[in-house]
mmCIF file of the C-alpha atoms, coordinates in Angstrom:
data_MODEL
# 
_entry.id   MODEL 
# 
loop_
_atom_site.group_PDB 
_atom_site.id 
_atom_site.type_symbol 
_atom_site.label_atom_id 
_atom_site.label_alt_id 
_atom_site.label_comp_id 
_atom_site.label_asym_id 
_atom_site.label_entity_id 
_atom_site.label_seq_id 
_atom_site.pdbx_PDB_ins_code 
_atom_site.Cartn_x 
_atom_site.Cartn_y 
_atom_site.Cartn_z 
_atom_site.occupancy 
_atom_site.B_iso_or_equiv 
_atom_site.pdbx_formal_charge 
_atom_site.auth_seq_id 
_atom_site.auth_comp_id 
_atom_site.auth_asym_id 
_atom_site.auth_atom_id 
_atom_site.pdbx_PDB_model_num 
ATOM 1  C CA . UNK A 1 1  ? 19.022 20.687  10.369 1.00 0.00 ? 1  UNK A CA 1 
ATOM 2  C CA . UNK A 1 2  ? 20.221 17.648  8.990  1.00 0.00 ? 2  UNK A CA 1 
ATOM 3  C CA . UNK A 1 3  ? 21.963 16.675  12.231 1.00 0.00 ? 3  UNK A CA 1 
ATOM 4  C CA . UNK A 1 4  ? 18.318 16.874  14.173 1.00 0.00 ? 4  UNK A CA 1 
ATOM 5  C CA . UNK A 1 5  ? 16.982 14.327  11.330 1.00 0.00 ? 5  UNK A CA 1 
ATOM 6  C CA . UNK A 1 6  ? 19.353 12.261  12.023 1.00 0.00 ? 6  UNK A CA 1 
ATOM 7  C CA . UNK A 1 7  ? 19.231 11.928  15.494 1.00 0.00 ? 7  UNK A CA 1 
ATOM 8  C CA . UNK A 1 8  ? 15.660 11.689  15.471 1.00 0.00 ? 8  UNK A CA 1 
ATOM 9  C CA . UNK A 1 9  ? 16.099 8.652   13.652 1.00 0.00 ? 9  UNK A CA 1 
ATOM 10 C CA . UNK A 1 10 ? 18.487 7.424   14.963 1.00 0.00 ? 10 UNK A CA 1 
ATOM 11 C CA . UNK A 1 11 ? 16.360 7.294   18.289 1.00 0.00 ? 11 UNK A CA 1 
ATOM 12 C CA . UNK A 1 12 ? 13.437 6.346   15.983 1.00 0.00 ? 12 UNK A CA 1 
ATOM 13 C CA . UNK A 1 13 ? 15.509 2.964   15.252 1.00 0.00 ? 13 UNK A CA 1 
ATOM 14 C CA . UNK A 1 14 ? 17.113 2.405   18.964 1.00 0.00 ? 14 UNK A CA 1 
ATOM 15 C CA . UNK A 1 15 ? 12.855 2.777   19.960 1.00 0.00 ? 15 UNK A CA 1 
ATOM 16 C CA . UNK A 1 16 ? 12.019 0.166   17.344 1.00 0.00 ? 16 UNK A CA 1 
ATOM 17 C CA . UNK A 1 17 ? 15.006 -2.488  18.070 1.00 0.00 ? 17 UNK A CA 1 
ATOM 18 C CA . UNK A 1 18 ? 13.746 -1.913  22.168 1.00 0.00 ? 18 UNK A CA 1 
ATOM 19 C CA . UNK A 1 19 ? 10.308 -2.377  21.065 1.00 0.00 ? 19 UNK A CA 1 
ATOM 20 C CA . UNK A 1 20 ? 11.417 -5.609  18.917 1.00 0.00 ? 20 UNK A CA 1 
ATOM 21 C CA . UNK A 1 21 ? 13.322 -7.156  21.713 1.00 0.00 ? 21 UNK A CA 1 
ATOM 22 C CA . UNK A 1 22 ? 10.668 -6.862  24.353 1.00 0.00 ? 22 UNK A CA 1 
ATOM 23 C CA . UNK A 1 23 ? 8.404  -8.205  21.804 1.00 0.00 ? 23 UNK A CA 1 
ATOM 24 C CA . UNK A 1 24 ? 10.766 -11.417 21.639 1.00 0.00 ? 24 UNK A CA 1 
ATOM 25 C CA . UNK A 1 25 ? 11.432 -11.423 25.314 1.00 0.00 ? 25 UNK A CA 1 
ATOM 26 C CA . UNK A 1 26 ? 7.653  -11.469 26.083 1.00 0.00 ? 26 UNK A CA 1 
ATOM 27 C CA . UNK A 1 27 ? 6.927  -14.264 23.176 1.00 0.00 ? 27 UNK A CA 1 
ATOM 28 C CA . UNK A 1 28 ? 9.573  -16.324 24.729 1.00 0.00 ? 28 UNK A CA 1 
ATOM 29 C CA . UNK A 1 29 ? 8.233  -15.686 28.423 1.00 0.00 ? 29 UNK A CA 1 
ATOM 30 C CA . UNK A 1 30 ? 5.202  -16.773 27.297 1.00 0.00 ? 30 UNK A CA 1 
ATOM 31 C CA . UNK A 1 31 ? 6.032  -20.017 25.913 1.00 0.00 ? 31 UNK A CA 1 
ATOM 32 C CA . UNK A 1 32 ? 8.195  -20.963 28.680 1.00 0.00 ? 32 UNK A CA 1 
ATOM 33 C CA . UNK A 1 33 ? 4.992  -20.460 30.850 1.00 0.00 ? 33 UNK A CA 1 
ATOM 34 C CA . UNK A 1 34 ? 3.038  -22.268 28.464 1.00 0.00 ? 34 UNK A CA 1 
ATOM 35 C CA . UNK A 1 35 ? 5.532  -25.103 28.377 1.00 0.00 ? 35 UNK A CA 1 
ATOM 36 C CA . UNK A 1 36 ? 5.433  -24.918 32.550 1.00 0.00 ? 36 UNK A CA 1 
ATOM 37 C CA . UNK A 1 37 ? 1.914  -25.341 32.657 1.00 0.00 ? 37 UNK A CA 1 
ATOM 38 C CA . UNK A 1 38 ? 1.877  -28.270 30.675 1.00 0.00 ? 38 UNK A CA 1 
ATOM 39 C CA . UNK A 1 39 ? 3.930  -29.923 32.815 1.00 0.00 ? 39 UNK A CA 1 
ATOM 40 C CA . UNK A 1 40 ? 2.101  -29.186 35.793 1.00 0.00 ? 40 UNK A CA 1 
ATOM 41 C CA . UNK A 1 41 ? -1.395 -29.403 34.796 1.00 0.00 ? 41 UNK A CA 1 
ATOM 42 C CA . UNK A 1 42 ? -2.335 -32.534 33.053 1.00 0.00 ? 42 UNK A CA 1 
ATOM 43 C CA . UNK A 1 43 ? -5.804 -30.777 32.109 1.00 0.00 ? 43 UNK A CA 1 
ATOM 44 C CA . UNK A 1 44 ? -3.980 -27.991 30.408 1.00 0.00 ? 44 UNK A CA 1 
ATOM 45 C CA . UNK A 1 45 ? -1.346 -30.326 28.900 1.00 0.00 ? 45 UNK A CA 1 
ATOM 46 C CA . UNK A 1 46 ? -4.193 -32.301 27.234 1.00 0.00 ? 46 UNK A CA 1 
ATOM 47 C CA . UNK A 1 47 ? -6.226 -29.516 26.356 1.00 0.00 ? 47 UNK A CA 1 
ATOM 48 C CA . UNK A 1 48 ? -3.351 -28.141 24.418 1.00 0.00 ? 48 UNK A CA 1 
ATOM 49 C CA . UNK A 1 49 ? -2.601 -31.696 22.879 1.00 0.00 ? 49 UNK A CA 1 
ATOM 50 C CA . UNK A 1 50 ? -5.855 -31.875 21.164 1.00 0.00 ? 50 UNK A CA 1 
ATOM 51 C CA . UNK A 1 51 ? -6.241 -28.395 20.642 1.00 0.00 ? 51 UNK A CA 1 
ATOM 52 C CA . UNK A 1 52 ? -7.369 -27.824 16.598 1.00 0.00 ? 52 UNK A CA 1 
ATOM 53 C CA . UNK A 1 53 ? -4.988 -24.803 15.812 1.00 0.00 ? 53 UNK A CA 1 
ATOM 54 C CA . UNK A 1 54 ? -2.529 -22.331 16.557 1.00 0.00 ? 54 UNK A CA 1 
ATOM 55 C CA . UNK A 1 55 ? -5.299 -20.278 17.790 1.00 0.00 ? 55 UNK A CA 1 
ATOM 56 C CA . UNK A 1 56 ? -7.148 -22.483 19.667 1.00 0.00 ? 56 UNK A CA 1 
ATOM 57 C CA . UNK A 1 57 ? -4.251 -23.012 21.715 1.00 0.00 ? 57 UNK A CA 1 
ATOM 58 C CA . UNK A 1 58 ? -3.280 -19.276 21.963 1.00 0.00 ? 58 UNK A CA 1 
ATOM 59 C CA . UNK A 1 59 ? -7.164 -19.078 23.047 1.00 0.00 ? 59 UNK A CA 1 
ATOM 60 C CA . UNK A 1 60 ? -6.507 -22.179 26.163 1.00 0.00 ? 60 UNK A CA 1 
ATOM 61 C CA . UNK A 1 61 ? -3.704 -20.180 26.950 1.00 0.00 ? 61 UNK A CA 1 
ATOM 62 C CA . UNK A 1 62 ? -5.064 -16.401 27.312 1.00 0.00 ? 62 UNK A CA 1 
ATOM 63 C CA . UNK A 1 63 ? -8.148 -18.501 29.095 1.00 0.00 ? 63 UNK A CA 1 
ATOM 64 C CA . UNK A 1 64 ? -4.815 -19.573 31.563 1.00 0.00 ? 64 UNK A CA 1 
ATOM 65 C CA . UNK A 1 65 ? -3.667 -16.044 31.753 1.00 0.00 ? 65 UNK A CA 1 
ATOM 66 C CA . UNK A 1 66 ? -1.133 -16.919 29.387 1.00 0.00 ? 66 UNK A CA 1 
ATOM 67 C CA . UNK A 1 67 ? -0.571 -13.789 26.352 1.00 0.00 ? 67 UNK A CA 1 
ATOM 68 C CA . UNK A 1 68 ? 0.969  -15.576 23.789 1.00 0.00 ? 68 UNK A CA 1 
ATOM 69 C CA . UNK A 1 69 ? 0.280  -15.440 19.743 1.00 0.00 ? 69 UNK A CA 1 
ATOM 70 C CA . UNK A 1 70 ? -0.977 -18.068 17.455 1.00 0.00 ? 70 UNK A CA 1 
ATOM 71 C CA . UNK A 1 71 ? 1.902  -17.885 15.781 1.00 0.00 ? 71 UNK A CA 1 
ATOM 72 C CA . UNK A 1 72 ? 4.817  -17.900 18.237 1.00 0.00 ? 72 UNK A CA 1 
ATOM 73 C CA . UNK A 1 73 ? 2.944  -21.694 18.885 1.00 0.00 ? 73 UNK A CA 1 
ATOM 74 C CA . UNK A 1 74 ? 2.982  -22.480 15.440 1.00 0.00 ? 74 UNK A CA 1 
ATOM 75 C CA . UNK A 1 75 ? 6.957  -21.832 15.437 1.00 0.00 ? 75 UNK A CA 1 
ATOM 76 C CA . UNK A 1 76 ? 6.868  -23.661 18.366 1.00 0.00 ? 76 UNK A CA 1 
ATOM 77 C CA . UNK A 1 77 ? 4.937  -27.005 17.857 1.00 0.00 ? 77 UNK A CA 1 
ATOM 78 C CA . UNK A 1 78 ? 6.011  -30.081 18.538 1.00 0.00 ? 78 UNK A CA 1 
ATOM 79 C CA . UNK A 1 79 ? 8.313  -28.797 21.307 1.00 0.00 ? 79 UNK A CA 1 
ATOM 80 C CA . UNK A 1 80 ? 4.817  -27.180 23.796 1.00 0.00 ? 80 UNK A CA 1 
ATOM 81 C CA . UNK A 1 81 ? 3.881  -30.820 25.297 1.00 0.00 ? 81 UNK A CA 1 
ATOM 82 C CA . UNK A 1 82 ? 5.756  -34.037 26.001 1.00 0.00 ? 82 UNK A CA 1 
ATOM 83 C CA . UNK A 1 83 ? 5.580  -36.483 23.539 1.00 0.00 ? 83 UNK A CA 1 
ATOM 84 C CA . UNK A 1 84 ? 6.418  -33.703 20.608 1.00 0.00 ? 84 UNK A CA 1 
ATOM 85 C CA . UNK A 1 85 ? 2.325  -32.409 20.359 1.00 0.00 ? 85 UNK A CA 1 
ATOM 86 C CA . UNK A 1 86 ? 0.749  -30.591 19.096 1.00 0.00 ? 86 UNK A CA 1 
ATOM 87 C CA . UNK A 1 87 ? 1.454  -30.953 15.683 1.00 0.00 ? 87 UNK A CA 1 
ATOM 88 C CA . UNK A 1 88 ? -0.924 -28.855 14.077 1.00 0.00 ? 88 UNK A CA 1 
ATOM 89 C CA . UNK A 1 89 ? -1.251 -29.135 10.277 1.00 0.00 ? 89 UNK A CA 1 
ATOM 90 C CA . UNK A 1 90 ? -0.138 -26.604 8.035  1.00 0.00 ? 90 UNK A CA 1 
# 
């Protein structure tokens, strides 16, 4: 009996730690497509420059098709937009 409890979680954990890393993946996907748009589109690229907040820019981006959380920007600012913007305060 014990053995079945701890296989099961066992694969409980391996599920999470997939789960986890396709989270990551995904977060980092989207912020290289963020980071692509911005260099393509000037609109976008300004858009996100002046953009109030975390959110607002996760908002110009799900507008662009683009899923990608407030706060994987926030770890992220500075770096989204040429020049070092946005710099959102904190």
């Amino acid at each position: 009996m014990a053995t079945c409890q701890m296989l099961y979680t066992e694969a409980s954990l391996e599920a999470q730690s997939a789960v986890h890393a396709n989270v990551h993946v995904n977060a980092t996907e989207a912020l290289h497509r963020v980071k692509e748009l911005a260099r393509r589109d000037p609109d976008f690229a300004a858009a996100l420059r002046t953009s109030d907040s975390p959110q607002a820019a996760a908002d110009l981006a799900q507008h662009h098709g683009i899923e990608v959380s407030a706060a994987a920007l926030w770890r992220h600012r500075g770096t989204l937009v040429h020049g070092g913007l946005p710099t959102w305060r904190g």
